[in-house]
C-alpha positions as CSV (number, residue, x, y, z in Angstrom):
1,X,-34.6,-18.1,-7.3
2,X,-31.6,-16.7,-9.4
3,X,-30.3,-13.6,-9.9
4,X,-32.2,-12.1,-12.4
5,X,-30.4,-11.9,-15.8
6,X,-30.2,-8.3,-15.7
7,X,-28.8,-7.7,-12.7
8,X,-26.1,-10.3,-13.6
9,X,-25.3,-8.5,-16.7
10,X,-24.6,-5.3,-14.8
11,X,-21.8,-6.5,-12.5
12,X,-20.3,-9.2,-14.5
13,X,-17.4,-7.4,-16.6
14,X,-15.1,-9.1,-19.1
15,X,-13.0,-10.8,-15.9
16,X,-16.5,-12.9,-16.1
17,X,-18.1,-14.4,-13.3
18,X,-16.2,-15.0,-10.1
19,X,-16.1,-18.4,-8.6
20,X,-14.6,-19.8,-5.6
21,X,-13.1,-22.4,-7.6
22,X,-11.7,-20.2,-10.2
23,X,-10.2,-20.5,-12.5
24,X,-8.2,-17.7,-12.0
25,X,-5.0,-16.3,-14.2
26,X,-1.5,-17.4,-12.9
27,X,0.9,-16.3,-15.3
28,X,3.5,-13.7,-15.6
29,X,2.5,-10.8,-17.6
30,X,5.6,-9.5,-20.1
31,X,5.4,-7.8,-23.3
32,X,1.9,-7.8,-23.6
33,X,1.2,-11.7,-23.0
34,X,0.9,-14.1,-20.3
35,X,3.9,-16.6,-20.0
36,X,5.0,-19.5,-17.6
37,X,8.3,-19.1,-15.9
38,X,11.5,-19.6,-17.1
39,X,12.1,-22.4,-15.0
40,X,8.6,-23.8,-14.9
41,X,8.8,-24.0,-11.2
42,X,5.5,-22.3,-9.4
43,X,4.3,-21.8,-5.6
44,X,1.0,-22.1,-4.2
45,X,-1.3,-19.1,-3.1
46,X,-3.5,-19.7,0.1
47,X,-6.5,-19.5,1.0
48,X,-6.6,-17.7,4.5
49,X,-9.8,-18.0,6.2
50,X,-9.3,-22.0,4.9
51,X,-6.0,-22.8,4.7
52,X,-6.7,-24.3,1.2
53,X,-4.5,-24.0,-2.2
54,X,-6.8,-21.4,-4.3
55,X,-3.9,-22.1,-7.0
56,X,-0.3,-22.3,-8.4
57,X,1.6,-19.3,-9.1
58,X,4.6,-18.5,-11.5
59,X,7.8,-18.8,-9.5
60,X,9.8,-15.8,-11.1
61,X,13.5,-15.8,-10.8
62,X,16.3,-13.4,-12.3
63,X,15.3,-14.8,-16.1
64,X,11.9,-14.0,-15.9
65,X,13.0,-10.6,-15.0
66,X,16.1,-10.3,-17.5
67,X,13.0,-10.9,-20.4
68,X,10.4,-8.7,-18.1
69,X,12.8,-5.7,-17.9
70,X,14.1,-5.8,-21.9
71,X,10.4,-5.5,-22.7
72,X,9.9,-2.6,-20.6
73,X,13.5,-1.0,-22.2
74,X,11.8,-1.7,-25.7
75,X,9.0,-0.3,-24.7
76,X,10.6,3.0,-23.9
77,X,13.1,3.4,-26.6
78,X,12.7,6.0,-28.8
79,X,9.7,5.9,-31.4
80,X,8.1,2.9,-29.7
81,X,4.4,3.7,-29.5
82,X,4.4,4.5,-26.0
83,X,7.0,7.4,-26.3
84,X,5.6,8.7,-29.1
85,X,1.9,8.6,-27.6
86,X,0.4,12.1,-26.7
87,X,0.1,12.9,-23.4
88,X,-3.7,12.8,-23.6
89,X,-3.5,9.2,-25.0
90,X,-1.8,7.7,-21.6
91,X,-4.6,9.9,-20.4
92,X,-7.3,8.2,-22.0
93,X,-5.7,5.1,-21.3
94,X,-5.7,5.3,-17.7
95,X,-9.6,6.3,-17.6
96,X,-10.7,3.6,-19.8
97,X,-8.4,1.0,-17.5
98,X,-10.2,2.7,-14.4
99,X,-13.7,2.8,-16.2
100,X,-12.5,-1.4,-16.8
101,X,-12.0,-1.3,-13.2
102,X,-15.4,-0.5,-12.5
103,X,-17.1,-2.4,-14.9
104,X,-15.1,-5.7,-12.7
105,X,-15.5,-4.4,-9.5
106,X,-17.5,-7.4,-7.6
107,X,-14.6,-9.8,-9.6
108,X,-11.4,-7.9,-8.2
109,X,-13.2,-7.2,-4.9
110,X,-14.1,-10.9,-4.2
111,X,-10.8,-12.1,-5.6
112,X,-9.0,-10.1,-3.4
113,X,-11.0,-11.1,-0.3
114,X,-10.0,-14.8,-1.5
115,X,-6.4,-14.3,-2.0
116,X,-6.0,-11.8,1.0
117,X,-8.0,-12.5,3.6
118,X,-10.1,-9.0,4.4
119,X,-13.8,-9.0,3.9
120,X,-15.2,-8.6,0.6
121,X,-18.1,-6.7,1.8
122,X,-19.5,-5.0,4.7
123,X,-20.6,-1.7,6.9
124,X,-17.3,-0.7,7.2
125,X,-14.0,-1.1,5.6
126,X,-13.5,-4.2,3.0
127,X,-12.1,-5.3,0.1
128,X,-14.9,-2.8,-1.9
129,X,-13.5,0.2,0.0
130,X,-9.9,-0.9,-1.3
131,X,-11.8,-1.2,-5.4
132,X,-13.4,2.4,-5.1
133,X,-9.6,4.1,-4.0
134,X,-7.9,2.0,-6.7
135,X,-10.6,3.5,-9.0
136,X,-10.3,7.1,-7.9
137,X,-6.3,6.7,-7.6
138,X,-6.0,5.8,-11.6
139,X,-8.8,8.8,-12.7
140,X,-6.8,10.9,-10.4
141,X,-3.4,10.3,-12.1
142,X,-5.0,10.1,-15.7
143,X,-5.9,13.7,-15.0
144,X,-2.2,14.2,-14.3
145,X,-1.0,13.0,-17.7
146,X,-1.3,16.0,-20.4
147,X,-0.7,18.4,-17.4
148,X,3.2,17.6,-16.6
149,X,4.4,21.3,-17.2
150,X,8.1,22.5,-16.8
151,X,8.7,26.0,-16.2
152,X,11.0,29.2,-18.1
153,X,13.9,30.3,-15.9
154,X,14.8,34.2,-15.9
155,X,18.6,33.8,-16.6
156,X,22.1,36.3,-17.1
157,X,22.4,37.1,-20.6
158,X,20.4,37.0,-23.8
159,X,19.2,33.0,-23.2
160,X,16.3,31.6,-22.9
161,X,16.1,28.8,-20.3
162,X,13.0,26.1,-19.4
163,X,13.1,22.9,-18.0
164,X,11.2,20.1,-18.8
165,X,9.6,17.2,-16.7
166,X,10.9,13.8,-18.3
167,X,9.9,10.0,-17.5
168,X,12.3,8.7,-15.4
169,X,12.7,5.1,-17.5
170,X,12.0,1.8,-16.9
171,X,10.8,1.5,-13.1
172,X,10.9,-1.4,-11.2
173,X,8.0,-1.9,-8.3
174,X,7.9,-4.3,-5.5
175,X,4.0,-4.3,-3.9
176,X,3.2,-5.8,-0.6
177,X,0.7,-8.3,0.1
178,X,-1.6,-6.0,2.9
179,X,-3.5,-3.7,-0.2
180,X,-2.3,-5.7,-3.3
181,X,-4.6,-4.0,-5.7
182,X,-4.5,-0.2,-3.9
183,X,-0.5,-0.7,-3.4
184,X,-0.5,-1.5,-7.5
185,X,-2.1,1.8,-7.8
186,X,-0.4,3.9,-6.0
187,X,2.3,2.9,-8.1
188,X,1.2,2.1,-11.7
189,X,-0.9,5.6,-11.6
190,X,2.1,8.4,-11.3
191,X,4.1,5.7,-13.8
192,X,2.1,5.7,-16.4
193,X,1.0,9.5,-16.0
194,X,4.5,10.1,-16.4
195,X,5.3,8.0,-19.5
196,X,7.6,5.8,-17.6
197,X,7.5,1.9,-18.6
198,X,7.1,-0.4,-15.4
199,X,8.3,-4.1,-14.3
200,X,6.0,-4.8,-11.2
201,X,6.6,-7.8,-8.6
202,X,3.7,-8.7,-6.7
203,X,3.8,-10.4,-3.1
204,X,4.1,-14.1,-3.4
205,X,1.1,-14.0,-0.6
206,X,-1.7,-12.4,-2.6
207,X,-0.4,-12.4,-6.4
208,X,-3.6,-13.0,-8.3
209,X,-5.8,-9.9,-8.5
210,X,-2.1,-7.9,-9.8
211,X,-2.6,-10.6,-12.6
212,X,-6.2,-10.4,-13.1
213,X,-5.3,-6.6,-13.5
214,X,-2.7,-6.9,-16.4
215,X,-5.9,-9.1,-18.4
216,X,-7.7,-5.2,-18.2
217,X,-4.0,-3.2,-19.2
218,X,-4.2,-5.4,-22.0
219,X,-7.9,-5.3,-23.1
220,X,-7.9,-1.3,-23.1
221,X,-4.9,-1.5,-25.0
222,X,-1.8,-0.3,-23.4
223,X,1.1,-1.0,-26.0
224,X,3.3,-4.1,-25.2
225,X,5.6,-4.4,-22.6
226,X,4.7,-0.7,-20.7
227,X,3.8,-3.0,-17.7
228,X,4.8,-6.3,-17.0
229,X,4.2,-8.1,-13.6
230,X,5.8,-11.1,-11.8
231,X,5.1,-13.0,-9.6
232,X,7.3,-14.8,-7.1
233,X,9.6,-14.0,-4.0
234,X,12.2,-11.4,-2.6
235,X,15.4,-13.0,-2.8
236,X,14.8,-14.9,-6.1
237,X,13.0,-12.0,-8.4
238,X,12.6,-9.2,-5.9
239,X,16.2,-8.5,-5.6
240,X,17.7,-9.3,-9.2
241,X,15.2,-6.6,-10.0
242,X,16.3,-4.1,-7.6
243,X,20.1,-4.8,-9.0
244,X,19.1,-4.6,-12.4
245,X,21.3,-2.2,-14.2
246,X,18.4,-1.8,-16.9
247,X,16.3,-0.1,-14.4
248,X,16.2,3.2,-14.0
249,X,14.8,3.2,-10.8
250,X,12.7,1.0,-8.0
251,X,10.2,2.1,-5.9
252,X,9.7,-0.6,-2.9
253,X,6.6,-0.9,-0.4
254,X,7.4,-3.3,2.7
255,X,9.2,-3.5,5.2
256,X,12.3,-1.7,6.6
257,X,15.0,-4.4,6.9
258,X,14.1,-5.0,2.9
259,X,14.1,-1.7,2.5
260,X,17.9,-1.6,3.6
261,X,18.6,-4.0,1.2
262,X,16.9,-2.1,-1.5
263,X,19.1,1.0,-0.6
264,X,22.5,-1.5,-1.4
265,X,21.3,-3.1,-4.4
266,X,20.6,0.3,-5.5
267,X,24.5,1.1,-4.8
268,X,26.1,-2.2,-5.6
269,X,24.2,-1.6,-9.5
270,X,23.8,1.9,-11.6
271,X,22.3,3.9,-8.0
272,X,18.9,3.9,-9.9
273,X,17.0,6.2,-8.1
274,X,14.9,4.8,-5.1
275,X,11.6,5.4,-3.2
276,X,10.5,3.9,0.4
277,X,7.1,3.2,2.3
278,X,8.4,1.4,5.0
279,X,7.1,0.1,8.6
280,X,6.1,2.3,11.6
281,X,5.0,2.1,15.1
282,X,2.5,4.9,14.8
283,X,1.5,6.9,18.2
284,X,-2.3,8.1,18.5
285,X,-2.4,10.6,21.6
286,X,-5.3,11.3,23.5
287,X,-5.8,14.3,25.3
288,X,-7.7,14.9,28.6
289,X,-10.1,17.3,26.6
290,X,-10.3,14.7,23.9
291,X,-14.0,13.4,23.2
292,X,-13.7,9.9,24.3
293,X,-16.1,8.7,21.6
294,X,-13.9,10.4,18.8
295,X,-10.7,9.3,20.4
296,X,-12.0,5.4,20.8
297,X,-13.2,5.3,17.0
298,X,-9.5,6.8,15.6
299,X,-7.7,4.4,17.5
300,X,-10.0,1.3,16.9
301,X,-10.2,2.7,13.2
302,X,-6.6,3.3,13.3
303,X,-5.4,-0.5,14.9
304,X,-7.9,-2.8,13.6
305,X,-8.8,-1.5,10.0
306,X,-7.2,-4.7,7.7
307,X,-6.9,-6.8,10.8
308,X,-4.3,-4.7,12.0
309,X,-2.3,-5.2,8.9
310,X,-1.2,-1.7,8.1
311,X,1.8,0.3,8.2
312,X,0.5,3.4,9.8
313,X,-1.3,1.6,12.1
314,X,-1.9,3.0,15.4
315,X,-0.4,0.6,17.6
316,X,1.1,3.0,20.6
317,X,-2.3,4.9,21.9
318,X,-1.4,7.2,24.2
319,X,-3.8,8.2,26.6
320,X,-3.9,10.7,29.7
321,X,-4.1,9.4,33.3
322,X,-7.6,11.4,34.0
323,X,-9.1,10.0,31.2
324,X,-6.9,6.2,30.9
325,X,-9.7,3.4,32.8
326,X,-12.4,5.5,31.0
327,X,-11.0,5.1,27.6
328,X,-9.5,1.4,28.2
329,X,-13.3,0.7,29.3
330,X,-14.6,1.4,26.1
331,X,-11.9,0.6,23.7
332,X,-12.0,-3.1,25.5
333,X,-16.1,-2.3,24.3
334,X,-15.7,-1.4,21.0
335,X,-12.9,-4.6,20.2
336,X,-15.3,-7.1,22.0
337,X,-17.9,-5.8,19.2
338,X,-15.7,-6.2,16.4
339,X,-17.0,-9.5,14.5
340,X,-14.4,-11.8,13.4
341,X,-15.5,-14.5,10.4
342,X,-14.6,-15.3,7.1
343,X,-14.2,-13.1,4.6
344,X,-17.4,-13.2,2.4
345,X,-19.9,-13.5,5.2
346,X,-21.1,-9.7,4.9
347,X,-21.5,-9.0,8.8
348,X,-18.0,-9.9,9.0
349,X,-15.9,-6.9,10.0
350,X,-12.6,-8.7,11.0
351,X,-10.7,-11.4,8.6
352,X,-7.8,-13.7,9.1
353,X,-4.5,-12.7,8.8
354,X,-2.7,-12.9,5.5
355,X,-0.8,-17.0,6.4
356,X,0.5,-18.5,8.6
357,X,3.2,-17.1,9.0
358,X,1.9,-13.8,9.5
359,X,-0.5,-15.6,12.3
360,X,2.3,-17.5,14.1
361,X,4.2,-13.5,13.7
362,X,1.4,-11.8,16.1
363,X,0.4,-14.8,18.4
364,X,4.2,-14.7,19.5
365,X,4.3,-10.8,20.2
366,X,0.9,-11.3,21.6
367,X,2.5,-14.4,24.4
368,X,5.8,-11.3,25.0
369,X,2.9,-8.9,25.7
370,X,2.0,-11.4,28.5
371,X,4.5,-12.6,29.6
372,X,6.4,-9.0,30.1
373,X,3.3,-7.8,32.3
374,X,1.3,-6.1,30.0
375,X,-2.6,-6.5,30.5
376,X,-4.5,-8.6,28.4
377,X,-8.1,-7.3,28.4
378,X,-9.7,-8.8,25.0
379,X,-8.8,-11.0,22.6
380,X,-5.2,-12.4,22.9
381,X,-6.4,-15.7,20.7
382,X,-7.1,-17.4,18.0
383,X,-10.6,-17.5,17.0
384,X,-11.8,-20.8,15.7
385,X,-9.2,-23.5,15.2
386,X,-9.5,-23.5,11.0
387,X,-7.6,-20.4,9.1
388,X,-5.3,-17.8,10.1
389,X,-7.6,-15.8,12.7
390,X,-6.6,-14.2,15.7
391,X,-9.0,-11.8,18.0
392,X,-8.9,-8.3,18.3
393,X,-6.2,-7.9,21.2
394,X,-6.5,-4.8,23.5
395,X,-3.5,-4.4,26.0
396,X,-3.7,-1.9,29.1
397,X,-0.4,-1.3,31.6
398,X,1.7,-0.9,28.7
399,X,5.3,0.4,29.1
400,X,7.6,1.9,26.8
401,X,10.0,-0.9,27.1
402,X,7.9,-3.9,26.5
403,X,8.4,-5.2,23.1
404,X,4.5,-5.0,21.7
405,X,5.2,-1.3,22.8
406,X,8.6,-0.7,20.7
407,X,8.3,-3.1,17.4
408,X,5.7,-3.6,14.4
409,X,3.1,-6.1,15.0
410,X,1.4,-5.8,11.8
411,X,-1.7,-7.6,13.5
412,X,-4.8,-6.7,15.6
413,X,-3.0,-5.7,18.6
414,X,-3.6,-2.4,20.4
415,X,-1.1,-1.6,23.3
416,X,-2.8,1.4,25.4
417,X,-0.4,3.7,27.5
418,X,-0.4,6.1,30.0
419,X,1.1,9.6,29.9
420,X,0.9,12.5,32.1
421,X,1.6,15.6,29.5
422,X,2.0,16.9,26.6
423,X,6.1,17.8,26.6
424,X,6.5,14.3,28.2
425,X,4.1,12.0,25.5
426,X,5.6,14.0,22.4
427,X,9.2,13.1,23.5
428,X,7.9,9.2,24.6
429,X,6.1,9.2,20.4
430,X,9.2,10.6,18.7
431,X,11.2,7.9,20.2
432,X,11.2,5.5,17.6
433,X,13.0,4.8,14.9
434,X,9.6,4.8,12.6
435,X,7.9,8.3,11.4
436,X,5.0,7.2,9.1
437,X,2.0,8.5,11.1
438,X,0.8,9.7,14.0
439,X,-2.5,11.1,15.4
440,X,-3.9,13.6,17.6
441,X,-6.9,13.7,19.7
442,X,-8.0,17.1,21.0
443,X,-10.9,19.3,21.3
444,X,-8.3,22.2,21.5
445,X,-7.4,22.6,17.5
446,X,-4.8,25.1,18.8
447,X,-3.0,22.9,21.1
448,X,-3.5,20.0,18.6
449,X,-1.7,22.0,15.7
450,X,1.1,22.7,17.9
451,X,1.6,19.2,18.9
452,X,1.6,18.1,15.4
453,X,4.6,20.5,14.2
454,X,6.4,18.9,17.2
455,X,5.6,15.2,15.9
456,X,8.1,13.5,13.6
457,X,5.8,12.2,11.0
458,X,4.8,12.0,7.5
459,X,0.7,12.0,8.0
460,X,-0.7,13.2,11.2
461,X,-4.6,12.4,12.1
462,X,-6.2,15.3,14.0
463,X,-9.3,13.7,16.0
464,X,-9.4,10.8,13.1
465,X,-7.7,8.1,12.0
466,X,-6.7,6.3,8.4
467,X,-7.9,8.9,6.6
468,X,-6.6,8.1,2.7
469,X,-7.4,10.6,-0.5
470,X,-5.4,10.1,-3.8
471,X,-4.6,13.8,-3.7
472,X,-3.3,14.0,-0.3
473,X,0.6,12.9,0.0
474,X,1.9,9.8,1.9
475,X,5.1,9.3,3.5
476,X,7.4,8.5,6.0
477,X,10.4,10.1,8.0
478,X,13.0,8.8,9.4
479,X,13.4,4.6,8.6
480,X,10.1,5.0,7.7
481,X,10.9,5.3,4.2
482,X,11.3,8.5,1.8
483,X,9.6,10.2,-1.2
484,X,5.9,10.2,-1.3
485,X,3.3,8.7,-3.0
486,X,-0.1,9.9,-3.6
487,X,-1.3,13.6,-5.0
488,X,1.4,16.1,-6.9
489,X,3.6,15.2,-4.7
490,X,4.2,11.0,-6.1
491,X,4.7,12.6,-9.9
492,X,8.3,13.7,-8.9
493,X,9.2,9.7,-7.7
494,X,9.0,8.8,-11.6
495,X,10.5,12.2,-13.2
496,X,13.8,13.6,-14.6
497,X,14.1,17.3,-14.8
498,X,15.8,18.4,-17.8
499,X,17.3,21.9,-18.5
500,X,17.8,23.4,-21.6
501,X,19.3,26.8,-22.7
502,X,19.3,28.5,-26.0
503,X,20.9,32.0,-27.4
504,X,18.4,34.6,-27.9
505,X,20.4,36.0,-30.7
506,X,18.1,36.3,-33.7
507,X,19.0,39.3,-36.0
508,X,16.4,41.4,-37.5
């Protein structure tokens, strides 16, 4: 039997009903409307799990952003109707795009299980988990919007002094392809809380749910040309939006060589104003006093969460020698259990990686981990011969020096390492160029505390792992990026502070 009528009713939103097949929305969002490229030329999106052509893609190029980013100046010139909206009317904007959100949460969910690869649904994290943060993130930052507040300045003299908390201008955003529609949050929400107009450009690996997206901005009825989205690659719309001297500033999410190059474009233009979440090679240590069930769960939780595909992924555990062959033992346990399968079968916990590319990426660090004498104890190949799926990898007899031990995998690949205290392990995890994350496991909070003041990282996990809330700040030291997003703390990425004096020098 079908689905009763009802029931259908209830999660089919105005994205309609999702289908395999599609069709699905492929064009370039700009000033309100959905346009081919410039050029005409598109690029095929993939499925993963079947190495099939869902469908063809706008190839941007520095056109389609010369005509995305003029909309976005328009839009924030003076007495357009986005800067002369209250504050509480981006506010109500942002809650009815999250309530439009909700109301397409099985479409958005399953699309981006298609597009990306990650389950749709399951027991524990999927594409669903991804649709109830996105949700949250844009409420959270709604609430932000009419509470933007500047403060009054006790200065010499008979002035009166306040500063006030401006939009920044037109932002340009570059999203990654691991979290498309959580990565668009995290930037769209402090953007539009703060008034700012946005030019986004999606990853050219998962581009259609950041579309499917602008069909909501525009049903709930956000003035043209506030966002605008692309879709295509680095070099050829990435970076002539990044040197754009109409944008005020870019706020990247990727990886740290781009990152670089985001830094110089920024120079070489009008030094817009830049913000970084770049790689890491995060360190989980395990204490002899950890409890091993706790410890195993942050760093399977912490590696293979999104097939590994995650920036703060904990891809150096650290363990003590008392405790090593017992924790190896049952991380090797808890990996075997781990079910790999395509992304809509619902007891699937592990999909395939993004392409191909991606897949030929962590098969060949997977081959150095071997061949440099690291232990292979699970995993360590594909699964299946159709799609882009590799096993969850656990290595034992890591070193320090072996290459799966000292550079981002970004793929289901746990390296496990021995350490013999705490003064040593904290000087063997700060050594690293990276600072995103770290984590501690310890049934001693005091010692735990310590060690994380000692740890050169933005987010540190005490006795868990990939814990996310859009009120709590993320961020990287070191090449790991700068500014933050997430919480108060991602409001000041898109603001000017503005001071203003005046003479108290009224006569009565």
């Amino acid at each position: 039997m079908g689905e009763p009528a009802a029931k259908r009713a209830r999660t089919v939103g105005s994205l309609g009903e999702f289908n395999v097949a599609g069709p699905f929305e492929t064009r370039n969002f700009i000033d309100g409307e959905f346009v081919k490229s410039q050029s005409g030329k598109t690029f095929p999106t993939v499925n993963p799990a079947t190495e099939e052509v869902i469908a063809h893609c706008e190839d941007s190029n520095s056109a389609d952003v010369d005509l995305a980013v003029a909309a976005a100046k328009a839009a924030f010139a003076v007495g357009s109707p986005w800067r002369e909206m209250n504050a509480t009317g981006r506010r109500d904007l942002m809650l009815r795009l999250a309530d439009a959100i909700e109301e397409n949460k099985e479409f958005l969910s399953r699309l981006e299980a298609l597009d990306n690869g990650k389950p749709w649904k399951n027991a524990a994290y999927s594409a669903q988990t991804d649709l109830h943060l996105v949700i949250q993130c844009y409420r959270y930052y709604a609430g932000w919007a009419d509470k933007l507040q500047g403060k009054t300045i006790p200065v010499d003299g008979k002035m009166f002094c306040y500063t006030r908390h401006e939009p920044v201008g037109v932002v340009g955003q570059i999203i990654p392809w691991n979290f498309p529609l959580l990565m668009q949050a995290w930037k769209l929400g402090p953007a539009l809380a703060t008034g700012c107009t946005v030019v986004m450009k999606t990853s050219e690996k998962t581009p259609l749910t950041g579309l499917a997206m602008c069909k909501l901005i525009q049903q709930v009825g956000f003035p043209k040309g506030v966002v605008n989205v692309l879709s295509g690659f680095g070099p050829s719309a990435g970076t002539p939006l990044a040197l754009h001297n109409d944008v005020d500033k870019i706020a990247f999410t990727g990886s740290s060589p781009v990152g670089h190059k985001i830094m110089e474009y920024a120079a070489q233009s009008n030094l817009k104003r830049v913000s970084l979440e770049l790689g890491g090679k995060s360190p989980l240590i395990v204490m002899p006093d950890a409890d091993i069930d706790q410890a195993v769960t942050a760093a399977h939780v912490g590696l293979f969460l999104n097939m590994g595909q995650c920036c703060c992924a904990s891809s150096r555990v650290f363990v003590h020698e008392d405790i090593y062959d017992k924790f190896v033992a049952a991380a090797v346990k808890r990996a075997k259990e781990w079910k790999v399968g395509s992304q809509f079968d619902e007891s699937s916990l592990h999909g395939p990686q993004v392409d191909k590319i991606q897949f030929d990426r962590v098969m060949g660090y997977i081959e150095k981990g071997k061949a440099e004498g690291a232990k292979c104890l699970t995993g360590g190949t594909r699964h299946g011969s159709k799609g882009f799926f590799v096993e969850p990898t656990v290595f034992a007899d890591v070193t320090d020096d072996m290459t799966i031990a000292r550079e981002e995998i970004f793929g289901p690949v746990s390296s496990i390492i021995k350490f013999k205290d705490a003064k040593e392990v904290l000087r063997r995890a700060n050594n690293t160029k990276y600072g995103l994350a770290a984590g501690i496991c310890s049934r001693d909070i005091g010692t735990a505390l310590a060690m994380s003041q000692e740890l050169r990282a933005g987010t540190i996990w005490i006795n868990c792992y990939d814990n996310f809330d859009c009120a709590g700040p993320f961020g990287g030291f070191k090449e790991s990026g700068h500014g933050r997003e997430l919480g108060e703390y991602g409001l000041q990425n898109y603001t000017e502070i503005k001071t203003v004096y005046i003479p108290v020098d009224g006569k009565f």
